[in-house]
C-alpha positions, 0 to 999 in steps of 0.5 A, spaced: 665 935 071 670 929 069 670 923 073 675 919 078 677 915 072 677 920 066 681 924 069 686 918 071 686 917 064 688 924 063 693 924 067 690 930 071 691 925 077 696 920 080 691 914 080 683 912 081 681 907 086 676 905 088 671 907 094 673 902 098 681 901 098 681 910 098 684 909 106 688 904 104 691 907 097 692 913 101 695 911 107 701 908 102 701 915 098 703 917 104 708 913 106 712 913 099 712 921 100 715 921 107 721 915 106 727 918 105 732 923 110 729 930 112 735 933 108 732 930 102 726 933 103 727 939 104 733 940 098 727 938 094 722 943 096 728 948 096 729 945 089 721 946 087 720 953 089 727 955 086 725 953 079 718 955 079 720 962 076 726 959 070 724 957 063 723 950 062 731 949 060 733 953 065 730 949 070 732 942 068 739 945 068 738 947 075 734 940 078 741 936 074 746 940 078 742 939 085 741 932 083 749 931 083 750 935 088 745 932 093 748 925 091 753 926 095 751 928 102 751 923 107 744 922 107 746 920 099 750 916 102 747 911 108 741 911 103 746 907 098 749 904 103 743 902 106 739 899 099 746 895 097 746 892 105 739 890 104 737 894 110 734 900 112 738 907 112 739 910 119 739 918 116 743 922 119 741 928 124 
């Protein structure tokens, strides 16, 4: 058995929180992982599934051209546009 903060050490987990703060700290999990368009998130699902089965090299060359490809949607777009007028996106439909 390994416990919360060992395996944060390890790596084996993303963080360790205390009791306490667990609802919190989730909570804000949580809204980090579904910020962004539905587009986005799902060419990123996409992407995961389609490199699960490559070789290590293959996949990375996979991620980068769906990287640059993704860079130039329009959600990629608003979402810089939005960050450099310091306000917050309005994602496409």
């Amino acid at each position: 058995v390994v416990d919360a903060r060992t395996a944060a050490e390890w790596g084996l987990v993303n963080a360790a929180v205390p009791d306490a703060d667990l609802e919190k700290e989730t909570l804000a999990l949580l809204e980090r992982a579904t910020r962004g368009s539905r587009a986005s998130k799902a060419l990123g699902k996409q992407a995961l599934y389609a490199q699960l089965d490559r070789p290590e090299r293959d996949a990375y060359t996979y991620a980068v051209e769906v990287m640059a490809a993704a860079s130039q949607t329009p959600s990629a777009r608003e979402g810089i546009a939005a960050f450099l007028g310091k306000r917050h996106p309005q994602w496409p439909a």
